[in-house]
Every structure is written in C-alpha cells, then in structure tokens.
C-alpha positions as CSV (number, residue, x, y, z in Angstrom):
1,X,136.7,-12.0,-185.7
2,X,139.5,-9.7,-186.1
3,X,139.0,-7.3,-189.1
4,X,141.5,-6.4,-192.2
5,X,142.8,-3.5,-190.7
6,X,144.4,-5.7,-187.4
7,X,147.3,-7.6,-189.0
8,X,150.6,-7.1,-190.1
9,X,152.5,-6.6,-193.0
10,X,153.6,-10.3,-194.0
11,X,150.1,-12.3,-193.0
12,X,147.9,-14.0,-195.4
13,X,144.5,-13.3,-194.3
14,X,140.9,-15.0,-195.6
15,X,138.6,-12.2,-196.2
16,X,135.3,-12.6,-194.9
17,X,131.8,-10.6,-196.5
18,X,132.3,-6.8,-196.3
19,X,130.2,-4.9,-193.9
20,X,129.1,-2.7,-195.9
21,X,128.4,-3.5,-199.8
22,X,128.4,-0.2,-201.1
23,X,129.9,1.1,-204.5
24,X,133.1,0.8,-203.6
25,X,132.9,-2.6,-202.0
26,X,131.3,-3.6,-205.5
27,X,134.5,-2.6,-207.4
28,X,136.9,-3.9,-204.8
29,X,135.3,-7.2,-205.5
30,X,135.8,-6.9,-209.0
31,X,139.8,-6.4,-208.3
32,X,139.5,-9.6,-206.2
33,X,138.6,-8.1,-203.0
34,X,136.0,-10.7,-201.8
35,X,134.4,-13.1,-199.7
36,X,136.6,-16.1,-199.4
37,X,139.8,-14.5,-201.1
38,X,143.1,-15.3,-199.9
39,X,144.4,-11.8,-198.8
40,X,148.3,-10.7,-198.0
41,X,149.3,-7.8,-196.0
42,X,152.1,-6.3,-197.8
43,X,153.1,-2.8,-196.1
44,X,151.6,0.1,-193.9
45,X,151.9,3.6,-194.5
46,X,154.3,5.6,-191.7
47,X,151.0,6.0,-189.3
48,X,149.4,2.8,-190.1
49,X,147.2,4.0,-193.0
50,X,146.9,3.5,-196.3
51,X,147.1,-0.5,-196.3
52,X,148.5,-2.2,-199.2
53,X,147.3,-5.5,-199.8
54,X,147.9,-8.4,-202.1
55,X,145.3,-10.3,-204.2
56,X,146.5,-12.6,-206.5
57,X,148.9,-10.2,-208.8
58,X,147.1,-7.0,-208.0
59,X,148.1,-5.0,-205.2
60,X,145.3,-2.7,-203.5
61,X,145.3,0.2,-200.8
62,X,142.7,0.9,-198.7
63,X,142.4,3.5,-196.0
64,X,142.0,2.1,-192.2
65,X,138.4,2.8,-192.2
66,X,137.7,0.9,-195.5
67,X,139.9,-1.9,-193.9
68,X,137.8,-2.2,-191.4
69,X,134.9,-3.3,-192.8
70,X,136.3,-6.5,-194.4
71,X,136.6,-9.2,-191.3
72,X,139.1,-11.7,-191.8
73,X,140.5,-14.8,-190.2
74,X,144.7,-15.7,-190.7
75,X,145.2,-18.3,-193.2
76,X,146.9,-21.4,-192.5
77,X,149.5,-20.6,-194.3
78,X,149.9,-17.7,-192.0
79,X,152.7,-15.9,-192.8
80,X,154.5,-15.1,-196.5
81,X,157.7,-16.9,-197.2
C-alpha cells in the first residue's frame, strides 16, 4: 500500500490507520485526518515538502515524514474535477 506522501497534487486518496498514533496523529484526527477519510492532494511545496491536503473544508500541511506514516489507497473517484 502506497503511503500519503506518494501521490500527486489532484488525487483523492482514502487514508488508512496512521503508523504511528502519537500526539500529533491524535490532533490530526481531530481536524479530520483519519482512518477512512476521503483525502485530496492539493499542492506540493517547490521540493516536494510541505504537503497540503484537503479534508472536507479544512486544508492541512504536513511535512514528507509525517506523510508517510498515513498509508492510503486512491479513491474511486480518483482524480478532482
């Protein structure tokens, strides 16, 4: 399973349980940021970190290595109109 941190800017991703549940994992899933959320990729910084990504009407970014401990699977609705 691929992680956050894999796609591109315009996919809808399904997040999957974080790797690590730590303190900040806890208030990311307050913000929306959890197992089972529908996730899009909205933009990259210029060398690929921070991410920006949208849940529902917030907008989060999270640095590579935080990305990478979320594993997610593309949606099936794939890509943002």
């Amino acid at each position: 399973m691929k992680t956050l941190n894999e796609y591109l800017p315009g996919q809808k991703v399904i997040l999957g349980r974080p790797a690590l549940f730590d303190e900040v994992a806890l208030r990311l899933a307050e913000l929306g940021l959890c197992e089972g959320a529908t996730v899009t990729i909205t933009r990259r910084g210029p060398l690929g970190d921070p991410l920006e990504v949208e849940v529902k009407t917030t907008r989060i970014c999270l640095r590579a290595e935080k990305a990478r401990q979320y594993p997610a699977d593309l949606s099936p609705a794939g890509v943002r109109p």
